[in-house]
Backbone as ProteinMPNN parsed JSONL, in Angstrom:
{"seq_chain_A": "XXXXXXXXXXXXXXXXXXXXXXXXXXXXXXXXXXXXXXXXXXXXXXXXXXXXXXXXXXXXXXXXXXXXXXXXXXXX", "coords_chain_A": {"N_chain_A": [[-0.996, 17.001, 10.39], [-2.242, 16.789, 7.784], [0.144, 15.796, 6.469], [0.003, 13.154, 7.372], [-2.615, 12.012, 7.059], [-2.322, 12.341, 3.845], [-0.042, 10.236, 2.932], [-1.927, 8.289, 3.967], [-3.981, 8.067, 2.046], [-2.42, 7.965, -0.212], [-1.236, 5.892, 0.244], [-3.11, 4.177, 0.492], [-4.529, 4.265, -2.36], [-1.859, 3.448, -4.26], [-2.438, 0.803, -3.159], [-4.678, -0.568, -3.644], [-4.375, -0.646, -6.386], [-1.788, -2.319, -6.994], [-3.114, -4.401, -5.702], [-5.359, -5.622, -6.918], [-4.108, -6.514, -8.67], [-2.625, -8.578, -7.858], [-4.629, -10.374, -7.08], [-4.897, -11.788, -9.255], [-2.704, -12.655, -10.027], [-1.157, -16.071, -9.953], [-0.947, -17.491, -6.925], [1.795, -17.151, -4.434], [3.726, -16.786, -6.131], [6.439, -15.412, -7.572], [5.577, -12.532, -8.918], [2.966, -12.208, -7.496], [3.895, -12.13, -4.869], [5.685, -9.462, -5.801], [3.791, -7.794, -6.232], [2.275, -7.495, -3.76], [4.506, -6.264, -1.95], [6.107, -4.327, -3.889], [5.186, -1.046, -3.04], [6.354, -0.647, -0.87], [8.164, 0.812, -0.416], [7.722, 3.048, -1.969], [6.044, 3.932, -0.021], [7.49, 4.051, 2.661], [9.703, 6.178, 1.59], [8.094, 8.432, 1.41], [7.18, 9.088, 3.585], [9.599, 9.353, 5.423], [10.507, 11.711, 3.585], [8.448, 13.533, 4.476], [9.179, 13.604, 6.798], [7.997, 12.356, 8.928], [7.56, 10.776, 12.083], [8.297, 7.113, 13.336], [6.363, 6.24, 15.021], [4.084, 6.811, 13.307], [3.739, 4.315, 11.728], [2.577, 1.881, 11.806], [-0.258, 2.938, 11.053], [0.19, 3.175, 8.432], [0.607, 0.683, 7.675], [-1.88, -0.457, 7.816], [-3.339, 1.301, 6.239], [-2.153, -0.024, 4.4], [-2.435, -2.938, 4.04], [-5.251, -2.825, 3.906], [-6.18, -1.281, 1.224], [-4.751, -3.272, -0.342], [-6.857, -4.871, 0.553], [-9.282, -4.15, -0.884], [-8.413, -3.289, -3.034], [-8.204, -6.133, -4.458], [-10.797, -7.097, -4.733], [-11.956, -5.307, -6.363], [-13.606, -5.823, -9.64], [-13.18, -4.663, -12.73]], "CA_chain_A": [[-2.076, 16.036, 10.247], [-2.873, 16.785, 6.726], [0.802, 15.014, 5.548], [-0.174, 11.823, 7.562], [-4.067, 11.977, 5.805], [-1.807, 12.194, 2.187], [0.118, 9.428, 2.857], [-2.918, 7.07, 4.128], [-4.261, 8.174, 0.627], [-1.511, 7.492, -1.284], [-0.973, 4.65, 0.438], [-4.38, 2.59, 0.1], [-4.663, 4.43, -3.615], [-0.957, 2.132, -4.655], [-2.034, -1.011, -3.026], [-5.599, -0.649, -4.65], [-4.075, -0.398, -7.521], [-1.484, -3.51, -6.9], [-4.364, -5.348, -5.41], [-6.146, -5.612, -7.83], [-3.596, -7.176, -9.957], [-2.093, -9.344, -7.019], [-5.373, -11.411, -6.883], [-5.39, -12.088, -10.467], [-1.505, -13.633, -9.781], [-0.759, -16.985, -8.812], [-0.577, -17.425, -5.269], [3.01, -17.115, -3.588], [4.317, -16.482, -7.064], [7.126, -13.991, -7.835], [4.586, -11.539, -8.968], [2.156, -12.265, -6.5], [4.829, -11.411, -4.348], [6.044, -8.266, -5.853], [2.682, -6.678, -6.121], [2.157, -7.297, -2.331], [5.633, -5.415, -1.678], [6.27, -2.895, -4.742], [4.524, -0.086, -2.943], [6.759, -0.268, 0.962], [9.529, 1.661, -0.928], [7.358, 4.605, -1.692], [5.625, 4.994, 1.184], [8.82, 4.599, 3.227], [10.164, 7.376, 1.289], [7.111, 9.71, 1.502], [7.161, 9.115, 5.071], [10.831, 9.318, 5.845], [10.823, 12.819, 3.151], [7.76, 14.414, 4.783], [9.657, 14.136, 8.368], [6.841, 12.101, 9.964], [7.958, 9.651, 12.705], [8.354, 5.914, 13.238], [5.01, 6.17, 15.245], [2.825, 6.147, 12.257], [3.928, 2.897, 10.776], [1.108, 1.077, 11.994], [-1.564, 3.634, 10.178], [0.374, 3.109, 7.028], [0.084, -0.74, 7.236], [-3.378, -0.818, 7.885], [-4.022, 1.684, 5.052], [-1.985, -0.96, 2.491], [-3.437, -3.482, 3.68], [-6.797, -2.141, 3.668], [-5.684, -0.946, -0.087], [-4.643, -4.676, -0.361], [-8.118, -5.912, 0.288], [-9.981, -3.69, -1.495], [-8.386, -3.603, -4.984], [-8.874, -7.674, -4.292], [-12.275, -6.803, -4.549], [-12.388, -4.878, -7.832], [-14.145, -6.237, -10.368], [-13.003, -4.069, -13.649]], "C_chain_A": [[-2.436, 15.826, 8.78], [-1.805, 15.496, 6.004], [0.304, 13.459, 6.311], [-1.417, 11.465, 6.551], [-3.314, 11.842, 3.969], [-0.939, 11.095, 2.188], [-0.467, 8.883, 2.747], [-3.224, 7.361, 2.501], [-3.622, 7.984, -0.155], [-0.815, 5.718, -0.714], [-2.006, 3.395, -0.083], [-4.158, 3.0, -1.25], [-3.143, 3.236, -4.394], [-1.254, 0.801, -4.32], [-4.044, -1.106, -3.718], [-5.051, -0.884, -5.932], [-3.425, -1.872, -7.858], [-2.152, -4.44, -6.271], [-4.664, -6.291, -6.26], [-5.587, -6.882, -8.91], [-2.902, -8.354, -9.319], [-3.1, -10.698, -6.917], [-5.608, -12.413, -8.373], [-3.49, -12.675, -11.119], [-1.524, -15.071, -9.071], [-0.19, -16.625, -7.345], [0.406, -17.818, -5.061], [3.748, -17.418, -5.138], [5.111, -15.326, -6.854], [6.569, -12.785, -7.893], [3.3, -11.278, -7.962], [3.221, -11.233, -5.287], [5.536, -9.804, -4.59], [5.006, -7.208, -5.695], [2.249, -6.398, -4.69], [3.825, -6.012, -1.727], [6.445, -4.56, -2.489], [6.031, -1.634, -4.459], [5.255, 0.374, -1.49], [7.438, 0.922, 0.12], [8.953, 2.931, -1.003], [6.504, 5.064, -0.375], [6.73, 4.901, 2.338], [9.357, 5.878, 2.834], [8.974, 8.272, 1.016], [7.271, 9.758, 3.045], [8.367, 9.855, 5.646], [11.113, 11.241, 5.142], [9.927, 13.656, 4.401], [8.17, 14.557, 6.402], [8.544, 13.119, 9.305], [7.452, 10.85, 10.895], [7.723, 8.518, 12.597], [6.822, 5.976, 13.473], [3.526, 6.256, 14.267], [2.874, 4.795, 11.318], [2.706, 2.089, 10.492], [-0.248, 1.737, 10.975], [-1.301, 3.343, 9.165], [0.093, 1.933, 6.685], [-0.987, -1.132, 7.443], [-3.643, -0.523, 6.573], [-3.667, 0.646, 3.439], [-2.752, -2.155, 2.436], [-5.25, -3.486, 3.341], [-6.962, -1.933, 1.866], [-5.857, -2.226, -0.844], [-5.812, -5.556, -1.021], [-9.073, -5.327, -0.779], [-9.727, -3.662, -3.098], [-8.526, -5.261, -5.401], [-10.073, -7.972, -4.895], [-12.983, -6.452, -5.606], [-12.561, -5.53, -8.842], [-13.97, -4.953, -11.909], [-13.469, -4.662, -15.268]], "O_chain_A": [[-2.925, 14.736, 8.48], [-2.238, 14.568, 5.322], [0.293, 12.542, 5.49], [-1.297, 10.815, 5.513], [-3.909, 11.254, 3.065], [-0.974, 10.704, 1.022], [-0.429, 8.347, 1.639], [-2.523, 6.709, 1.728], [-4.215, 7.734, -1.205], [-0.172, 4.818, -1.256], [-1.867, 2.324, -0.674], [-3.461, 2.135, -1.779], [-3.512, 2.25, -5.032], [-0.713, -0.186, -4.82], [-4.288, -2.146, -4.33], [-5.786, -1.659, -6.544], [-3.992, -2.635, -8.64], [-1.607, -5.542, -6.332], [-4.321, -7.471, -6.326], [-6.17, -7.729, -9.587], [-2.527, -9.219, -10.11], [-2.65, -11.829, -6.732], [-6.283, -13.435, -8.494], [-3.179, -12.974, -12.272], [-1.83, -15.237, -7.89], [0.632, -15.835, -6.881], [0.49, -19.009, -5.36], [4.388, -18.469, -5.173], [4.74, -14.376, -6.163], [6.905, -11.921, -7.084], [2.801, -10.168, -7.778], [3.201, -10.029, -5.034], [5.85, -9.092, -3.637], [5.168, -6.087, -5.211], [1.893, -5.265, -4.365], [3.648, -4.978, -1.084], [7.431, -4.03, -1.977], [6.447, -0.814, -5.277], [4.952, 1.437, -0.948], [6.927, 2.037, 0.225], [9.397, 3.874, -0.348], [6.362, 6.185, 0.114], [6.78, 5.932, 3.01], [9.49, 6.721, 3.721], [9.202, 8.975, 0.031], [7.553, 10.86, 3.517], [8.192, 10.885, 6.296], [11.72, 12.041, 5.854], [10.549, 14.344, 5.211], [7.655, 15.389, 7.149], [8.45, 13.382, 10.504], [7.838, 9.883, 10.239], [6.856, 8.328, 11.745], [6.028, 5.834, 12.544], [2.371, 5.89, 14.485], [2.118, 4.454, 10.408], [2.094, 1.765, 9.474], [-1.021, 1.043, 10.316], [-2.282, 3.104, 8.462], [-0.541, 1.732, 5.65], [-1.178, -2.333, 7.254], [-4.024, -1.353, 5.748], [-4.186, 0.504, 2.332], [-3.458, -2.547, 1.507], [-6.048, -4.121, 2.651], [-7.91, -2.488, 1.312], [-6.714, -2.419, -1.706], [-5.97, -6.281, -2.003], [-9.629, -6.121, -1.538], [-10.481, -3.901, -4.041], [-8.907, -5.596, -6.522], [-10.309, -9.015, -5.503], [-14.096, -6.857, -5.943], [-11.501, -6.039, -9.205], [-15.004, -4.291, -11.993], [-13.255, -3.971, -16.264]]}, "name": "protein", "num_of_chains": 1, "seq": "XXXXXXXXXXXXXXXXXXXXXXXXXXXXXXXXXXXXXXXXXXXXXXXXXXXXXXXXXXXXXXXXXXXXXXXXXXXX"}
């Protein structure tokens, strides 16, 4: 339970991060685009290392998008 909880956290913490910088891209731009999908790759491979099954996919794409909306949000 704890490695699923460190994913979700490392999951929203990367798309906070590319959020952030995604809203402050033209829309359906290259970069727009990459910052939305720069972040599957590692949490695929945290997922896929730490052994955890298909069955959490869904938690992880909530937490990016969730991540998503929220670095959206940041005002820095």
């Amino acid at each position: 339970m704890l490695t699923v909880i460190s994913i979700c956290v490392l999951t929203v913490a990367l798309n906070i991060f590319f959020g952030y910088f995604r809203v402050r891209a033209r829309k359906y731009s290259l970069q727009w685009f990459l910052y939305i999908h720069l972040p599957i790759p590692v949490i695929i491979i945290a997922r896929v290392y730490s052994g955890l099954d298909f069955r959490y996919i869904p938690l992880f794409v909530l937490a990016a998008v969730l991540g998503q909306i929220f670095g959206g949000k940041l005002e820095l």
